[in-house]
N, C-alpha and C positions, 0 to 999 in steps of 0.2 A: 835549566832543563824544563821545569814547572812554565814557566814565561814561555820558552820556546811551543810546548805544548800546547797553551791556551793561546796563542796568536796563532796557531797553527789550525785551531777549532773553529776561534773565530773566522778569519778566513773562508775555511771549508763552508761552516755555518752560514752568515751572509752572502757567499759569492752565490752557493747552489740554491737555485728555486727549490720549495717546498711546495709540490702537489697539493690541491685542496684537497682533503679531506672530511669524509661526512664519518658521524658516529657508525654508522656501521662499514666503513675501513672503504667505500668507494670512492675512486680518484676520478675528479672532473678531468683531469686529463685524461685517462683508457676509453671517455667516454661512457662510462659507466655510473658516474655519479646518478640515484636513482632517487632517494631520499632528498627531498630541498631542509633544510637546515633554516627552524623559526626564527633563529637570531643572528642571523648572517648579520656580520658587521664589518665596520671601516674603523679606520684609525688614522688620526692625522693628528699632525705632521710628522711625518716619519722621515729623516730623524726627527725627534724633539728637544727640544732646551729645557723650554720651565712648564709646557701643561702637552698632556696628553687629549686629545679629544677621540668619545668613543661613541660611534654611533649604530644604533641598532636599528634594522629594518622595521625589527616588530618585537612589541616584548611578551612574552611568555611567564606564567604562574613561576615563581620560586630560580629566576633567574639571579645568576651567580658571578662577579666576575671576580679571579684572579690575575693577580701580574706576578711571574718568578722571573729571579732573572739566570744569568748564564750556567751556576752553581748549583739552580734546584732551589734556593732559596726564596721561601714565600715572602713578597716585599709587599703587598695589599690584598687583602680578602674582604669583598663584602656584596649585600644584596643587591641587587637594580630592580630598579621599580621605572626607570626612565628610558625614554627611543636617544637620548643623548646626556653622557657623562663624560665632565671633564676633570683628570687627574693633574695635581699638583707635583710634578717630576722635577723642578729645580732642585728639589737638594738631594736627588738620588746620584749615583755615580755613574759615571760613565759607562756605556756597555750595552749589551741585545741583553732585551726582556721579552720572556714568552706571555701575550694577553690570553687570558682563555674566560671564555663566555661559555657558561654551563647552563643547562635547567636540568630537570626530573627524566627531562631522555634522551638528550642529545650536548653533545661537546662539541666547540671550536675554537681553534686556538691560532693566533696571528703572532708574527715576531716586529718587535720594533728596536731601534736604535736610542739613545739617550747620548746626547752628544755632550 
């Protein structure tokens, strides 16, 4: 039941796009996206095997990245100080991980694959 549940999330979860979102809740989709976002970022390869690459437009005072992954479970917390960091994801498990890049006033958060 638990199994059928979670392949039934994952599913849902990777097939449906997620709207961009900026910290004050506007989707570049309605067209409304107003706020541009300091640390817009990229992530490749998506899926990944063994390293994560994370790359930021521009970095911002007290920037933050987290990765959790399907569970909610925090699997890396730490600072950025760089426009590109790359994560060691070989020995993590298989599954979607949520990336999110933080500062002092704005959130964003990407999903990726770990193959």
């Amino acid at each position: 039941m638990v199994k059928k549940l979670l392949i039934t999330f994952l599913i849902v979860f990777f097939f449906i796009p997620l709207p961009e979102v900026n910290a004050l809740g506007n989707s570049s989709e309605s067209g409304q996206f107003i706020a541009q976002f300091g640390n817009e970022f990229t992530i490749s390869p998506n899926p990944a095997t063994t390293k994560l690459n994370i790359n930021l437009k521009s970095i911002q005072p007290n920037t933050h990245l987290t990765i959790i992954d399907v569970l909610g479970k925090k699997v890396l917390s730490k600072e950025i100080s760089e426009l590109e960091t790359t994560i060691d994801v070989s020995r993590w498990n298989a599954g979607v991980y949520l990336v999110r890049i933080s500062n002092d006033k704005e959130t964003q958060t990407k999903r990726f694959v770990k193959q």
